[in-house]
C-alpha positions in Angstrom: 0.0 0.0 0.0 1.6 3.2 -1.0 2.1 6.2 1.2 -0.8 8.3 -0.2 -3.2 5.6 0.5 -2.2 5.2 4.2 -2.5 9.1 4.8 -5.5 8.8 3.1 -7.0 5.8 5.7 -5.4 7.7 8.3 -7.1 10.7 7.9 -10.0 8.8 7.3 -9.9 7.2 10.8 -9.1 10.7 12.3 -12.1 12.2 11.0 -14.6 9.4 12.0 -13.0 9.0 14.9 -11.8 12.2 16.0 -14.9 13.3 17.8 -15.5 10.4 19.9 -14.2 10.4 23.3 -14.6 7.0 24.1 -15.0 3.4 22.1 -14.7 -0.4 21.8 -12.0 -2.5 20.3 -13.7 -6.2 18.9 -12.6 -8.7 17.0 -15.2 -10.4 14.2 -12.3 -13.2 13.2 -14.9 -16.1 14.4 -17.9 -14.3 12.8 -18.9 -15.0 9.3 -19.3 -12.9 6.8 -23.4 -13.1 6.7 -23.3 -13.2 11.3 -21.3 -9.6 10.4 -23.7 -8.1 8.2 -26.7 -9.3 10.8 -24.3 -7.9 13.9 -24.1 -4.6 12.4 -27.8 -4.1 11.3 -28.9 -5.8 15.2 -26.6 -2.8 16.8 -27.5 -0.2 14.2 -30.9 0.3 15.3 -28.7 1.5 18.8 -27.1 3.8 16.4 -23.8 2.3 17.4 -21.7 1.7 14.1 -18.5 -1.0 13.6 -15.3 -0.2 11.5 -12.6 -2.7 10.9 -9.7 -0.7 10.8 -5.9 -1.5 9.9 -3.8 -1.7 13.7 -1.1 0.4 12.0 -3.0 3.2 11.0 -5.6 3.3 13.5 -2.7 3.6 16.0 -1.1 6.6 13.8 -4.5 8.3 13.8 -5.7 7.6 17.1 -2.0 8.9 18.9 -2.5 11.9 21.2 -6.2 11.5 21.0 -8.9 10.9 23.5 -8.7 7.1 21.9 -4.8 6.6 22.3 -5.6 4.7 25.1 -6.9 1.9 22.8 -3.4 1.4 20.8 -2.6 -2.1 23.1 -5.7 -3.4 21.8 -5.2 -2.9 18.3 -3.3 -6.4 17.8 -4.8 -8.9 15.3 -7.9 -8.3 13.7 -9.7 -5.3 15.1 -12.7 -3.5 15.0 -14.0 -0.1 16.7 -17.3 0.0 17.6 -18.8 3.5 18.9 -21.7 5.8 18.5 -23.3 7.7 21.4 -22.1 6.7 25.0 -19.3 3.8 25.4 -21.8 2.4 27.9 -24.7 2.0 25.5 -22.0 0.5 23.2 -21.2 -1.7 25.6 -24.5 -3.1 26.6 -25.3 -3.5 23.0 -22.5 -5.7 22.0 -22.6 -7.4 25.3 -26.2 -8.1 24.9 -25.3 -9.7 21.6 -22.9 -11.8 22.7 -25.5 -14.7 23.2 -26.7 -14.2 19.9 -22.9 -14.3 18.2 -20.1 -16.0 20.5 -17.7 -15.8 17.8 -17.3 -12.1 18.7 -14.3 -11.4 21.2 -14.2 -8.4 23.6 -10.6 -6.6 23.2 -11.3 -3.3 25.5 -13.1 -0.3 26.2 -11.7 3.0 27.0 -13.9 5.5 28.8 -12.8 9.0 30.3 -9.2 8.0 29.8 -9.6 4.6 31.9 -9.4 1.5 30.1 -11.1 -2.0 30.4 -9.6 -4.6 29.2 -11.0 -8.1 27.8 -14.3 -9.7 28.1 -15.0 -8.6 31.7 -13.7 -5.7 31.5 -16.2 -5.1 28.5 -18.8 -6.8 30.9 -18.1 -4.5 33.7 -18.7 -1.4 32.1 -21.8 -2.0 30.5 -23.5 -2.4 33.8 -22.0 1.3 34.5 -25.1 3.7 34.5 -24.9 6.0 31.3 -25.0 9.7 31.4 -28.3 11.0 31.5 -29.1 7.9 34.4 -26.1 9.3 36.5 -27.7 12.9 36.1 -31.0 11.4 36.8 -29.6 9.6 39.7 -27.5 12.8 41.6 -30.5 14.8 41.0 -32.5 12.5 43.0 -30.4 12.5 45.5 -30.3 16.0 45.7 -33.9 16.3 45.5 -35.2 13.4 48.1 -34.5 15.3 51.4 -36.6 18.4 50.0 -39.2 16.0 49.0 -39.4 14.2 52.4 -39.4 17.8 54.4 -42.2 18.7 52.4 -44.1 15.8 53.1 -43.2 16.2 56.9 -44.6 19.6 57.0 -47.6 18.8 54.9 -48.8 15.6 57.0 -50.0 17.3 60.0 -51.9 20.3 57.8 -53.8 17.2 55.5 -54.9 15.7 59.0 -56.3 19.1 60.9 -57.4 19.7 56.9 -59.0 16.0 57.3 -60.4 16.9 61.2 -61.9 20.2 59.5 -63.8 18.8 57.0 -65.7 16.0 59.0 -66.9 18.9 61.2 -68.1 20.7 58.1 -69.8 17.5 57.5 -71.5 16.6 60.7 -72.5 20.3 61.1 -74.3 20.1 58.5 -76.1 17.1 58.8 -77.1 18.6 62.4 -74.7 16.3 64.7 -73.3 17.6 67.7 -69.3 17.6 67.3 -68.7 17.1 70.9 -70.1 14.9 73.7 -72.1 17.0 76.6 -70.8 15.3 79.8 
């Protein structure tokens, strides 16, 4: 391959790669040709996406990146996956796992920490993604509020409550109290 072509393929990988800060490195060697094609339609509809890339040149484009990281991976047949979060990634190809065991988990690289192999892989998809871990500190932040405002509204509802069956027996023309 001449020296155009790899500048050309490395460029290539910088652009489509240049804006994610996190991916996966597969392998699809025990995958055949027609489970490939099926993989990649099953995990597009997650909008994650799968490029086999060359080691050599995924390394030279990746270098100095958010990606770098994934350079010890890149050894034998690889593949990035990525598209949205790492995590959602993650959980997709995991999940699909059952459905094609020829696939092999290399690594993951998220926020500059890497996990490597098959559990690593594993581990990670069970990491919440971004919007849950928003959802989940604004909860927290949130539930004392919540249950102070239930505090101070109980013992309003029940003289509220007391009130209003008053009102009621008043007006059916029962005495409230008991004359001792």
């Amino acid at each position: 391959m001449s020296k155009t072509v790899k500048s050309m393929i490395s460029r290539d990988y910088a652009k489509r790669f240049g804006e994610s800060q996190d991916a996966l490195v597969v392998s699809l060697r025990g995958l055949k040709a027609i489970d490939t094609n099926k993989l990649r339609r099953a995990i597009s509809k997650d909008k994650v996406k799968i490029t086999v890339v060359r080691n050599s040149l995924a390394r030279r484009a990746l270098k100095g990146g958010p990606l770098g990281g994934l350079a010890e991976f890149l050894t034998g047949p690889s593949a990035l996956a990525y598209g949205g979060s790492v995590v959602e990634v993650a959980r997709a190809i995991v999940e699909k796992l059952k459905d094609y065991p020829g696939l092999e988990l290399k690594g993951a690289i998220l926020d500059g920490n890497l996990f490597k192999g098959k559990a690593g892989v594993e581990e990670l998809s069970k990491y919440p993604t971004r919007g849950e871990a928003i959802g989940q500190a604004v909860t927290l932040l949130i539930s004392p509020g919540k249950k102070l405002a239930g505090q101070i509204l109980g013992p309003g509802r029940n003289i509220g409550g007391i009130v209003k069956a008053i009102e009621a027996k008043l007006e059916k023309g029962e005495a409230i109290a008991k004359k001792a």
